[in-house]
mmJSON file of the N, C-alpha and C atoms, coordinates in Angstrom:
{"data_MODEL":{"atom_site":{
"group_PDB":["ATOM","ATOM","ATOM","ATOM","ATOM","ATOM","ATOM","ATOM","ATOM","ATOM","ATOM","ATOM","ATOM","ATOM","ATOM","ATOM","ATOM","ATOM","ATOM","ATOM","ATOM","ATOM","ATOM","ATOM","ATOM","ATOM","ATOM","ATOM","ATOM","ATOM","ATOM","ATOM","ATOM","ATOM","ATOM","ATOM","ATOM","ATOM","ATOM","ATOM","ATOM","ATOM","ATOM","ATOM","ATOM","ATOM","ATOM","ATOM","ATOM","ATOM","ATOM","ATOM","ATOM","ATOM","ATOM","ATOM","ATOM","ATOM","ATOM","ATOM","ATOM","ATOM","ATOM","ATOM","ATOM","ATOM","ATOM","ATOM","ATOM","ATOM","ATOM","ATOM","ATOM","ATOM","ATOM","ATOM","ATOM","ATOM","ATOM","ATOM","ATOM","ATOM","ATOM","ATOM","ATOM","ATOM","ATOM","ATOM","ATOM","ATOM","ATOM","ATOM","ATOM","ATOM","ATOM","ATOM","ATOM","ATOM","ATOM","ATOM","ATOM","ATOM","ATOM","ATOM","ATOM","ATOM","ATOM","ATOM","ATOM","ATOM","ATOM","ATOM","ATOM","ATOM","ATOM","ATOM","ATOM","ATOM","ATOM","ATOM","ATOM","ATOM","ATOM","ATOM","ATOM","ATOM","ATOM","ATOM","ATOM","ATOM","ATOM","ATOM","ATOM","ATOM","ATOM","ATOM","ATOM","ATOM","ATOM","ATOM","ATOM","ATOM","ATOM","ATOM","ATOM","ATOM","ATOM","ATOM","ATOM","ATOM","ATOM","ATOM","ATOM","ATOM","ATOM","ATOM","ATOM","ATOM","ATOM","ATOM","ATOM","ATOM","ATOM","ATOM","ATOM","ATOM","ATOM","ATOM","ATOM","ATOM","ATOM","ATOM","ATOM","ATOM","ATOM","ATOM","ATOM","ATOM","ATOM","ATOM","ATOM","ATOM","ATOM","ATOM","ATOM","ATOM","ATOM","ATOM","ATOM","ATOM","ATOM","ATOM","ATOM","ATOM","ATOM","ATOM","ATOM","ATOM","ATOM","ATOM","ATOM","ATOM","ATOM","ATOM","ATOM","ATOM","ATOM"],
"id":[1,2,3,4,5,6,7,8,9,10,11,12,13,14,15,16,17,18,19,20,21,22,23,24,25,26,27,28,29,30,31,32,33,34,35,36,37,38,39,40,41,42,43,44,45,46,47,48,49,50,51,52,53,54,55,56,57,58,59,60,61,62,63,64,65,66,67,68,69,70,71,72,73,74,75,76,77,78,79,80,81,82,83,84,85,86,87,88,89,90,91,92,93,94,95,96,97,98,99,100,101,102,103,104,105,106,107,108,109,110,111,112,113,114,115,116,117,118,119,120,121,122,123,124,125,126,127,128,129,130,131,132,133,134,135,136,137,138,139,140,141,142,143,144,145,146,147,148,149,150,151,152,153,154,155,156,157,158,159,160,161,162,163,164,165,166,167,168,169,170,171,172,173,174,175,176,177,178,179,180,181,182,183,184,185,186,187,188,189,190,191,192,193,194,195,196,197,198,199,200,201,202,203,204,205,206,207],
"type_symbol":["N","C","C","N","C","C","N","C","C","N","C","C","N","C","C","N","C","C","N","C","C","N","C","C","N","C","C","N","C","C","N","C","C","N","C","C","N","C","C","N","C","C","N","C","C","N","C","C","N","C","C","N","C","C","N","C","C","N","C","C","N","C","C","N","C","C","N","C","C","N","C","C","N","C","C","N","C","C","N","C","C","N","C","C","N","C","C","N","C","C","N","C","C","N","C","C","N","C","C","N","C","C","N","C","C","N","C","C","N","C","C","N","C","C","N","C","C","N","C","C","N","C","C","N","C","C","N","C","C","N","C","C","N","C","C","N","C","C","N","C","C","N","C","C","N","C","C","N","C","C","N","C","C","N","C","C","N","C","C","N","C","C","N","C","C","N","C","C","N","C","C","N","C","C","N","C","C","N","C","C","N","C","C","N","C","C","N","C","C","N","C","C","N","C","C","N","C","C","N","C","C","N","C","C","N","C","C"],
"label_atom_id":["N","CA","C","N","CA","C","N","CA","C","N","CA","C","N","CA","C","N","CA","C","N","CA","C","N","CA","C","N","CA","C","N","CA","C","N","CA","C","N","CA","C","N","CA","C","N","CA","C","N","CA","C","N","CA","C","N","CA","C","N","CA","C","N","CA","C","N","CA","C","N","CA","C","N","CA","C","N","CA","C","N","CA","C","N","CA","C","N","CA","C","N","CA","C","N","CA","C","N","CA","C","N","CA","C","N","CA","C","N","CA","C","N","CA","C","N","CA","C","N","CA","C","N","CA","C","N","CA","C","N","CA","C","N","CA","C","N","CA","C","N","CA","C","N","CA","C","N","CA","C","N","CA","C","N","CA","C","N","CA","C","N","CA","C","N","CA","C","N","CA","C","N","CA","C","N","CA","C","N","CA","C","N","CA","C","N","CA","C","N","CA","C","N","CA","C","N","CA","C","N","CA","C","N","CA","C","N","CA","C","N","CA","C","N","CA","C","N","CA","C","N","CA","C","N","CA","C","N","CA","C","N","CA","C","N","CA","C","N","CA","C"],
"label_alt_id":[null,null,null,null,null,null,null,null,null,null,null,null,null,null,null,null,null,null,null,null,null,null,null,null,null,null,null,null,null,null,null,null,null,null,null,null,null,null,null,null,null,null,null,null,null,null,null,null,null,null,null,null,null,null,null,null,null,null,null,null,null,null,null,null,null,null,null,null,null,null,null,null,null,null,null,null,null,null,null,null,null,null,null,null,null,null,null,null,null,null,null,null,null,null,null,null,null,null,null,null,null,null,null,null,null,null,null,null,null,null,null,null,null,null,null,null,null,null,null,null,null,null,null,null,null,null,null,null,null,null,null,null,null,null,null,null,null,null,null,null,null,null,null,null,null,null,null,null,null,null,null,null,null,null,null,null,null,null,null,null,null,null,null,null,null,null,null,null,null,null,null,null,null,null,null,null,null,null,null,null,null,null,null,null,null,null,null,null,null,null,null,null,null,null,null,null,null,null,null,null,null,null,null,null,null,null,null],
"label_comp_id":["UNK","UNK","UNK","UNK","UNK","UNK","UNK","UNK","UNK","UNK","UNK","UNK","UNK","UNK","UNK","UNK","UNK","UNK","UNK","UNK","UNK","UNK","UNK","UNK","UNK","UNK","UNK","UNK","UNK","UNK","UNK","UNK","UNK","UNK","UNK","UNK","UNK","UNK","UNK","UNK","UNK","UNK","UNK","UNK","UNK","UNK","UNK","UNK","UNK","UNK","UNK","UNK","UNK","UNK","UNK","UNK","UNK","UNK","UNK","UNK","UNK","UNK","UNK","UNK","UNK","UNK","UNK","UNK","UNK","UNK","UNK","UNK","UNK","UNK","UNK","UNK","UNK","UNK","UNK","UNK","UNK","UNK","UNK","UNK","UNK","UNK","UNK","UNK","UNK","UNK","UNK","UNK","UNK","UNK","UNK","UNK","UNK","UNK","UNK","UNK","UNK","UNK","UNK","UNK","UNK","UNK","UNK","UNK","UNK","UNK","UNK","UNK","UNK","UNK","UNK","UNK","UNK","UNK","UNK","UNK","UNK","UNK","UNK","UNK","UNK","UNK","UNK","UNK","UNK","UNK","UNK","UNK","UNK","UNK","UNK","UNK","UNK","UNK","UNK","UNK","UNK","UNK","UNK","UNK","UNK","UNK","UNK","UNK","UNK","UNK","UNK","UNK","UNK","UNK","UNK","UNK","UNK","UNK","UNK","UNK","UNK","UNK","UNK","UNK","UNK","UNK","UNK","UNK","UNK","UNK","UNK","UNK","UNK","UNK","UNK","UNK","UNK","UNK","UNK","UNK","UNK","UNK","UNK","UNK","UNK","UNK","UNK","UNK","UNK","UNK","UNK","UNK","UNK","UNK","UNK","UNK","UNK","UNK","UNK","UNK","UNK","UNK","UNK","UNK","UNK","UNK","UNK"],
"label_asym_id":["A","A","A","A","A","A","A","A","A","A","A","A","A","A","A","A","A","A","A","A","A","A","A","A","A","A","A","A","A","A","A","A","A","A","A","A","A","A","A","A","A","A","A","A","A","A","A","A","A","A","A","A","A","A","A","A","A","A","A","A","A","A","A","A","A","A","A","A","A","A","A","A","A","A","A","A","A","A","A","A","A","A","A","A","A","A","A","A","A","A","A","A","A","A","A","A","A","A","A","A","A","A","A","A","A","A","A","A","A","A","A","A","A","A","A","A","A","A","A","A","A","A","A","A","A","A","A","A","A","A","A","A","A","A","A","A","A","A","A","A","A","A","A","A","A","A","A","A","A","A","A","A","A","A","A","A","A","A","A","A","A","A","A","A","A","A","A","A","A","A","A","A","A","A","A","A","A","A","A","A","A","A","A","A","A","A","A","A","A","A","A","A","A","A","A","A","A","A","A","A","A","A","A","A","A","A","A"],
"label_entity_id":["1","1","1","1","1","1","1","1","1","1","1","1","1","1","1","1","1","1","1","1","1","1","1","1","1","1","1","1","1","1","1","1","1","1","1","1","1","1","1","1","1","1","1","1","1","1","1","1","1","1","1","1","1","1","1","1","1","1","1","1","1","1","1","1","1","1","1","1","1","1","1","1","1","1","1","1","1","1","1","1","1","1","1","1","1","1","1","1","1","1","1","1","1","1","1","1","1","1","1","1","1","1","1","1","1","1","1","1","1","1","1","1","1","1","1","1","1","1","1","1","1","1","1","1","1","1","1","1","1","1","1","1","1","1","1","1","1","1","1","1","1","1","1","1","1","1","1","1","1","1","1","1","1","1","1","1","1","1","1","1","1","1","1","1","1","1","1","1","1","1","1","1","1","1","1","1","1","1","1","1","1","1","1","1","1","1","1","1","1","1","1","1","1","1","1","1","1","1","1","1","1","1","1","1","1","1","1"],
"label_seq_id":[1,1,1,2,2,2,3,3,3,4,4,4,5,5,5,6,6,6,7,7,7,8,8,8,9,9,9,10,10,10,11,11,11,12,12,12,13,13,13,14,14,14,15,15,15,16,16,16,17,17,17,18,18,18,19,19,19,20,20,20,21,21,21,22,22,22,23,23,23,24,24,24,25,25,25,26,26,26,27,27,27,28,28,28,29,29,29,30,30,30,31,31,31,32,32,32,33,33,33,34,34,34,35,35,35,36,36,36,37,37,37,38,38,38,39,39,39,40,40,40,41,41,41,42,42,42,43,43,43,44,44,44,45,45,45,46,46,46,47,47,47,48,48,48,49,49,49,50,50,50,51,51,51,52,52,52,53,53,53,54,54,54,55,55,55,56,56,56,57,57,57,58,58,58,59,59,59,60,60,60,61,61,61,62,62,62,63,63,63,64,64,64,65,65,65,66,66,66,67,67,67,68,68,68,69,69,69],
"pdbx_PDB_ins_code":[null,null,null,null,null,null,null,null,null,null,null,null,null,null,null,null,null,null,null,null,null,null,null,null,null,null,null,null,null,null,null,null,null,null,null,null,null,null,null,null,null,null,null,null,null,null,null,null,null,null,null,null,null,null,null,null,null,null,null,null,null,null,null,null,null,null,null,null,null,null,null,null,null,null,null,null,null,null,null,null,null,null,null,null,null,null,null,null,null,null,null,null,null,null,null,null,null,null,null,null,null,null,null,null,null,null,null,null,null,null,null,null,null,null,null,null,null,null,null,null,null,null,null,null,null,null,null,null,null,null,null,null,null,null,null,null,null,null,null,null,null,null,null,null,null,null,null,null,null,null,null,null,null,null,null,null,null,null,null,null,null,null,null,null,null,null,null,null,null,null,null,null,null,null,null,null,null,null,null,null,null,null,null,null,null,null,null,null,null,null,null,null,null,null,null,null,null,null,null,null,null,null,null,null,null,null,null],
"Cartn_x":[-57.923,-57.805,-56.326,-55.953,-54.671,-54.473,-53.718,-53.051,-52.039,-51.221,-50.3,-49.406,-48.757,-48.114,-47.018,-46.188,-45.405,-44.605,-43.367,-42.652,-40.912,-40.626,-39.343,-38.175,-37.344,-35.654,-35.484,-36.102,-35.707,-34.491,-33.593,-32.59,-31.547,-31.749,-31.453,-32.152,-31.657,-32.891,-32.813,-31.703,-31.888,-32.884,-33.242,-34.09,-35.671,-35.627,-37.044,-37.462,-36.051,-36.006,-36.822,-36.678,-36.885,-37.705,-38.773,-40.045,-41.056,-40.299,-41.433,-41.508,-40.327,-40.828,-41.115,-41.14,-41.904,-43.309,-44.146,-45.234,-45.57,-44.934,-45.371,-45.701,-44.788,-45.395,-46.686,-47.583,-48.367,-49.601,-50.674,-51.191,-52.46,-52.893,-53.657,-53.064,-51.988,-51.351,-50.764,-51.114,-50.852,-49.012,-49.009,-48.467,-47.518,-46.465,-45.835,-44.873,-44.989,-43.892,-43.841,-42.393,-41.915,-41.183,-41.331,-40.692,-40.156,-38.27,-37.782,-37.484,-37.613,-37.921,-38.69,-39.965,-41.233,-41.122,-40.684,-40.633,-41.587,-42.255,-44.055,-43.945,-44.682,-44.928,-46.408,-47.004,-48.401,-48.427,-49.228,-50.027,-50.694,-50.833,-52.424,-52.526,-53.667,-54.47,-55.495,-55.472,-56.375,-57.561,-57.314,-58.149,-57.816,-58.876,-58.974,-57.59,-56.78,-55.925,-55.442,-55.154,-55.506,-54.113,-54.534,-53.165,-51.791,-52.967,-51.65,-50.666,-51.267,-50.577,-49.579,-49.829,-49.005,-47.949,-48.271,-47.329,-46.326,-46.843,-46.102,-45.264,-45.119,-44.217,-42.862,-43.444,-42.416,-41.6,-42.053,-41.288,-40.736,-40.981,-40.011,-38.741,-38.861,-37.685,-36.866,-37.308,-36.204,-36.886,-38.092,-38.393,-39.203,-39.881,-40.972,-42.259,-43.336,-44.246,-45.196,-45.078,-45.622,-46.782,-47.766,-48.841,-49.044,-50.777,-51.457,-52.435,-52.867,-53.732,-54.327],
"Cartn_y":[-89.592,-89.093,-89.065,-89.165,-89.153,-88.842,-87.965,-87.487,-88.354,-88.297,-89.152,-87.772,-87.482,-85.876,-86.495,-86.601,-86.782,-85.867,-86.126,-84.773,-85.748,-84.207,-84.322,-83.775,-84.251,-83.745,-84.228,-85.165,-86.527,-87.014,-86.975,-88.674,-89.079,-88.559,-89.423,-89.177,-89.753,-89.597,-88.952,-87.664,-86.42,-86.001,-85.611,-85.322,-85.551,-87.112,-87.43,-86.672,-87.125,-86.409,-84.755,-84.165,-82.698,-82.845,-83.664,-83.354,-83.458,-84.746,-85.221,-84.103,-83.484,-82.846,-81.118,-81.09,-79.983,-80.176,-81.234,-81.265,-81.413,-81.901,-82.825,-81.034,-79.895,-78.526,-77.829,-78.558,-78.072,-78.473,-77.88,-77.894,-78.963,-79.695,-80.821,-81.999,-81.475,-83.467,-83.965,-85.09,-86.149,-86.731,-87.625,-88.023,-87.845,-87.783,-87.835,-89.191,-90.208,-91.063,-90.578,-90.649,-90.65,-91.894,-91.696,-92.887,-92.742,-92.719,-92.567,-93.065,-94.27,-95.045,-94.718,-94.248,-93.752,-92.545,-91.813,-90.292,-89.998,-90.199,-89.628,-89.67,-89.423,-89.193,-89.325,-89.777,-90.12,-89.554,-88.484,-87.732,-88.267,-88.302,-88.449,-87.102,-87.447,-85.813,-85.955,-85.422,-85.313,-84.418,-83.099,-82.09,-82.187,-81.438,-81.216,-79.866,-79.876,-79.609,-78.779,-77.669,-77.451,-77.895,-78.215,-78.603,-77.783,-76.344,-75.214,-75.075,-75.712,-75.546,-76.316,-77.446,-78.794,-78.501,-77.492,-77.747,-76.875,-75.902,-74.53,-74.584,-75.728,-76.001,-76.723,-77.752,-78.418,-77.501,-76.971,-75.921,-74.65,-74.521,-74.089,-74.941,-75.892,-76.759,-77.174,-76.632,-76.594,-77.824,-78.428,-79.384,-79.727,-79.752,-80.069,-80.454,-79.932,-80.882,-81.585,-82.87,-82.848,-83.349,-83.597,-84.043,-84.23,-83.774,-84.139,-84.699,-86.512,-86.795,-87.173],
"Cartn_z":[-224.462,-225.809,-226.181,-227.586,-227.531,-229.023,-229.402,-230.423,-231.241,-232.517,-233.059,-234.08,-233.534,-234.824,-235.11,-236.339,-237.136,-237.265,-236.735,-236.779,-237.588,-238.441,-238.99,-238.11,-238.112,-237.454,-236.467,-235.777,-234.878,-235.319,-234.661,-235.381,-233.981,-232.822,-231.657,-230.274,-229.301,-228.396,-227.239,-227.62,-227.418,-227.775,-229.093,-229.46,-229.368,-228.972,-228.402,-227.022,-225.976,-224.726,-224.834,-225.454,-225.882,-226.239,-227.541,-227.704,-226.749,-226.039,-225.021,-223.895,-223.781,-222.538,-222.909,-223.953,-224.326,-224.044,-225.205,-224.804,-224.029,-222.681,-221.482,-220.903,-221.234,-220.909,-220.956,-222.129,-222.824,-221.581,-221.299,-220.453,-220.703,-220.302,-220.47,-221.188,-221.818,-222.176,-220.766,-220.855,-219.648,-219.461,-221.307,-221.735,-222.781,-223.187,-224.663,-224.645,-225.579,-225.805,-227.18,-227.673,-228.733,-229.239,-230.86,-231.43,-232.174,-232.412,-233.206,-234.493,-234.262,-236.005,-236.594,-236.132,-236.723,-237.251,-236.14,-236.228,-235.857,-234.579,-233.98,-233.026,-232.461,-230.745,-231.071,-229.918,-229.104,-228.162,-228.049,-227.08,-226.257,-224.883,-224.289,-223.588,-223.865,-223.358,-222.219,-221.183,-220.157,-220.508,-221.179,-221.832,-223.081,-224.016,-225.679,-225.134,-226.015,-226.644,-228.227,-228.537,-229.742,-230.491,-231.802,-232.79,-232.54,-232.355,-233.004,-231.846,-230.585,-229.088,-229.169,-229.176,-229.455,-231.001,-231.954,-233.103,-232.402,-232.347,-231.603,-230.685,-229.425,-228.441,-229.238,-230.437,-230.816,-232.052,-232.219,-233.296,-232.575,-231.641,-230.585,-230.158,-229.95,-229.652,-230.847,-232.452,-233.241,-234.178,-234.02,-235.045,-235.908,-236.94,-238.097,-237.59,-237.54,-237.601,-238.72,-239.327,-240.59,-240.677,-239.449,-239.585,-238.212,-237.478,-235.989,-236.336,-236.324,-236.136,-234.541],
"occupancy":[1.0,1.0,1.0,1.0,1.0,1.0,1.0,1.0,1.0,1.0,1.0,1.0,1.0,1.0,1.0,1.0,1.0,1.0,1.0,1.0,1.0,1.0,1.0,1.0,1.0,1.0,1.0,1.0,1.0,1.0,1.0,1.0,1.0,1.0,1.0,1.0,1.0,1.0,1.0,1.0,1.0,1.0,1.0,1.0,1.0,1.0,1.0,1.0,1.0,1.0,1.0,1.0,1.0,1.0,1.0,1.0,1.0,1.0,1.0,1.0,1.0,1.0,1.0,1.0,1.0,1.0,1.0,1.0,1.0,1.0,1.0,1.0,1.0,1.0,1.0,1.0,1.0,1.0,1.0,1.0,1.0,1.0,1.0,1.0,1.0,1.0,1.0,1.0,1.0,1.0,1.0,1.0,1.0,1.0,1.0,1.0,1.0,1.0,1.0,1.0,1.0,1.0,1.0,1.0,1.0,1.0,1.0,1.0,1.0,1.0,1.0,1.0,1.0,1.0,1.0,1.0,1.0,1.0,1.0,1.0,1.0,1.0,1.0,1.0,1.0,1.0,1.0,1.0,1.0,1.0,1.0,1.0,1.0,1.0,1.0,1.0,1.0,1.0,1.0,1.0,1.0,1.0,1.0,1.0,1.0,1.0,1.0,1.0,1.0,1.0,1.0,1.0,1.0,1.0,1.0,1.0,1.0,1.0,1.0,1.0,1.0,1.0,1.0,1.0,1.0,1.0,1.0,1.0,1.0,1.0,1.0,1.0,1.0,1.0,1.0,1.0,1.0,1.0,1.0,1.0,1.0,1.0,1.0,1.0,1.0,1.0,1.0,1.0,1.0,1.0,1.0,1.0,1.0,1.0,1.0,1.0,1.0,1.0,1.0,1.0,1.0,1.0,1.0,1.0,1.0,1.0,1.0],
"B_iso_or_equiv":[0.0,0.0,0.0,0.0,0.0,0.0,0.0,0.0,0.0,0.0,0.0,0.0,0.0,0.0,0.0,0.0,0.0,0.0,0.0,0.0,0.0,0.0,0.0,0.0,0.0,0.0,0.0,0.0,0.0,0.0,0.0,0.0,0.0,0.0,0.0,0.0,0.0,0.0,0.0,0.0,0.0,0.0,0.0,0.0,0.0,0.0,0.0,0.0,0.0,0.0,0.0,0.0,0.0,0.0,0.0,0.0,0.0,0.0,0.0,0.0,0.0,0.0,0.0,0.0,0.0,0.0,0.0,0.0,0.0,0.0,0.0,0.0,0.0,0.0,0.0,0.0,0.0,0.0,0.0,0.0,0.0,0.0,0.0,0.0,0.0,0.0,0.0,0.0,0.0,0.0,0.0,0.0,0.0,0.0,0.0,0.0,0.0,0.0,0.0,0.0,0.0,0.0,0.0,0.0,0.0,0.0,0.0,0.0,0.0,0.0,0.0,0.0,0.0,0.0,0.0,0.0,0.0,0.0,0.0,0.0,0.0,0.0,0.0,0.0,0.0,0.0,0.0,0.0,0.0,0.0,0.0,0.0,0.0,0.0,0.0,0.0,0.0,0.0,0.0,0.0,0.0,0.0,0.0,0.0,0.0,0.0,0.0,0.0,0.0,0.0,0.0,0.0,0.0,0.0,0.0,0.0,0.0,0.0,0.0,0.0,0.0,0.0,0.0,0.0,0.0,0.0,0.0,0.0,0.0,0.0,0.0,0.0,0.0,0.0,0.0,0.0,0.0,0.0,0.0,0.0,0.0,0.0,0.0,0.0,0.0,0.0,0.0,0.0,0.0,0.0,0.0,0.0,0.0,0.0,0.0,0.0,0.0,0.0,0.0,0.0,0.0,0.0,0.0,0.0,0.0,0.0,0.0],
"pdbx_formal_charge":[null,null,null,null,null,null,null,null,null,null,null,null,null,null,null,null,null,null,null,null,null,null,null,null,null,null,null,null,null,null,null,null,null,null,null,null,null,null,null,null,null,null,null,null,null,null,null,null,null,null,null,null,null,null,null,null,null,null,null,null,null,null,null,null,null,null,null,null,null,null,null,null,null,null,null,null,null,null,null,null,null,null,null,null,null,null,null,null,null,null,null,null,null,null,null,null,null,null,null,null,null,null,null,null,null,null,null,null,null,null,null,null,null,null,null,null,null,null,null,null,null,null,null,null,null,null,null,null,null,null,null,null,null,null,null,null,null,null,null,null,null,null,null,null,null,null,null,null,null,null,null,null,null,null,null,null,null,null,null,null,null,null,null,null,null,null,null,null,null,null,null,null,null,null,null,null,null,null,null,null,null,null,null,null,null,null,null,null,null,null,null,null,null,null,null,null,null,null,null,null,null,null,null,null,null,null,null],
"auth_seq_id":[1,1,1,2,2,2,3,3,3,4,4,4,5,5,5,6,6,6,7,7,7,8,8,8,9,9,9,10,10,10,11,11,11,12,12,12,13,13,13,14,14,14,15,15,15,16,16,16,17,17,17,18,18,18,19,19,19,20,20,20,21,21,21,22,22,22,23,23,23,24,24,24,25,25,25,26,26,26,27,27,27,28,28,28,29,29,29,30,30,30,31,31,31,32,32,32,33,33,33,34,34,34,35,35,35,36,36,36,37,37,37,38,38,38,39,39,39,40,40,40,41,41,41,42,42,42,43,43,43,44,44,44,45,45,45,46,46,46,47,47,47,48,48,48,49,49,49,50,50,50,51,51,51,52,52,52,53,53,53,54,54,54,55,55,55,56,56,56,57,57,57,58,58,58,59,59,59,60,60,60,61,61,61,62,62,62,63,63,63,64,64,64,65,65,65,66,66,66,67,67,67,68,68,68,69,69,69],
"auth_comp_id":["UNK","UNK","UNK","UNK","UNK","UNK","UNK","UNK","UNK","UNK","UNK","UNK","UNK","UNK","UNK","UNK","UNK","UNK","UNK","UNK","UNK","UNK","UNK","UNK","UNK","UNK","UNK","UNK","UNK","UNK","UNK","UNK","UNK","UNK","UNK","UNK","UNK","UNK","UNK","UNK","UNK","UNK","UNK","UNK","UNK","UNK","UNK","UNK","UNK","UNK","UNK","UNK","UNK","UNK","UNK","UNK","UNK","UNK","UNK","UNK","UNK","UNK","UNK","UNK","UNK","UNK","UNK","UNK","UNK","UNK","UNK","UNK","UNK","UNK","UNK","UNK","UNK","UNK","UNK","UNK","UNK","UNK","UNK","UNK","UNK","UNK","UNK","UNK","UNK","UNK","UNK","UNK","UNK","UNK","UNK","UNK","UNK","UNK","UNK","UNK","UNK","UNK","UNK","UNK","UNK","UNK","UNK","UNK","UNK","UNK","UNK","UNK","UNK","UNK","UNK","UNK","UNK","UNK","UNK","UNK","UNK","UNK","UNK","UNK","UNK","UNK","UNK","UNK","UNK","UNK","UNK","UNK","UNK","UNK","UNK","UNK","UNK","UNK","UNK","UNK","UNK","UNK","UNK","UNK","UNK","UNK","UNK","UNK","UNK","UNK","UNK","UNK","UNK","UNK","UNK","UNK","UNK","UNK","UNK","UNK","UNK","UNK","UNK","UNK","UNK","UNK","UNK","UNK","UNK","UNK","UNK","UNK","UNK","UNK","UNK","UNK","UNK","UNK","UNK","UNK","UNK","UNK","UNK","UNK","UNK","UNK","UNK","UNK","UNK","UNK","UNK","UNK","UNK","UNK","UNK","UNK","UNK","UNK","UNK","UNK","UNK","UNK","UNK","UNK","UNK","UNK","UNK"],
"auth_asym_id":["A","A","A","A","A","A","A","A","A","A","A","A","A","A","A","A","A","A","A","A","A","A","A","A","A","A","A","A","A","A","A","A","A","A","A","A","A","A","A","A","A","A","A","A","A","A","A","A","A","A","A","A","A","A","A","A","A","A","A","A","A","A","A","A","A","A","A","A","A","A","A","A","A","A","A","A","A","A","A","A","A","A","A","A","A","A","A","A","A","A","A","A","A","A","A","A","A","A","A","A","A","A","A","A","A","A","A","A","A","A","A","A","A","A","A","A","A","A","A","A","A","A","A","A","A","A","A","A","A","A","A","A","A","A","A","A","A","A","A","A","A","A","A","A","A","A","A","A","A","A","A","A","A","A","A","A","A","A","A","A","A","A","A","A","A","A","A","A","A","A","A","A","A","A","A","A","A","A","A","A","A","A","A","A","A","A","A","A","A","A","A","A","A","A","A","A","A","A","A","A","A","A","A","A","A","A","A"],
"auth_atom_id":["N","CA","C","N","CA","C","N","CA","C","N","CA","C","N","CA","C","N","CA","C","N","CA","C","N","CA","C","N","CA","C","N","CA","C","N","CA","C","N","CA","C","N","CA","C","N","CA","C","N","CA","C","N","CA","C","N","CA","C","N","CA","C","N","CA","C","N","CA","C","N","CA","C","N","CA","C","N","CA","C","N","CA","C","N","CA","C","N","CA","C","N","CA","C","N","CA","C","N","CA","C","N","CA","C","N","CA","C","N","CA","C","N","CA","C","N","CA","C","N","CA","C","N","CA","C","N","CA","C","N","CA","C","N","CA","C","N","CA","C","N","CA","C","N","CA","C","N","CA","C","N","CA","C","N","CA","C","N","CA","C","N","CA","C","N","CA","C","N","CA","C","N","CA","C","N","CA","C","N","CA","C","N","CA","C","N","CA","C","N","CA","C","N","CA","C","N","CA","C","N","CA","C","N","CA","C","N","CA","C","N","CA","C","N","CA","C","N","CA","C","N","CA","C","N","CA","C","N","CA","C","N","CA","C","N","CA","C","N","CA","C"],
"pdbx_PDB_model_num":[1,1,1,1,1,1,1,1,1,1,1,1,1,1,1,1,1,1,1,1,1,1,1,1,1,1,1,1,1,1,1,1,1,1,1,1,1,1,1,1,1,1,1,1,1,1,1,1,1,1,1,1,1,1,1,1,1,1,1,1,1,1,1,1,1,1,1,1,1,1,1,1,1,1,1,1,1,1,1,1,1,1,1,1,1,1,1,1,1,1,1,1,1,1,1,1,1,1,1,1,1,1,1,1,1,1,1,1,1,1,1,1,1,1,1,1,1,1,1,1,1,1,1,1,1,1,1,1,1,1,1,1,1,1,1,1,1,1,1,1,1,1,1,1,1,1,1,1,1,1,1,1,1,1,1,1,1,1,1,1,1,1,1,1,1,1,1,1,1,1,1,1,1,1,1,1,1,1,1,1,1,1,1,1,1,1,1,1,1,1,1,1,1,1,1,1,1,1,1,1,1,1,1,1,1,1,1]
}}}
């Protein structure tokens, strides 16, 4: 399973470094790659996962989330 969230205040890859390994905290994601041209990251998830878990880690680390599909 795998998630796609759109997040604002990316702009180097520091910043990816940090999203990814936030979520990579979140308990049942497997995976996070991030993409900075895009501005998204792709989740994979080993377990269902809730939005608010996954918004909540990254807005801890200081950044937008503007959409989890």
């Amino acid at each position: 399973m795998h998630k796609t969230i759109k997040i604002d205040g990316m702009g180097c890859g520091h910043c990816t470094a940090t999203i990814e390994k936030a979520l990579c905290s979140v308990s049942g994601v497997r995976d996070a790659k991030a993409d900075l041209a895009a501005k998204l990251v792709v989740v994979s998830l080993d377990t269902p996962v809730d939005d608010k878990a996954l918004a909540s880690v990254i807005k801890d680390a200081g950044f937008t989330v503007v959409s989890i599909q």
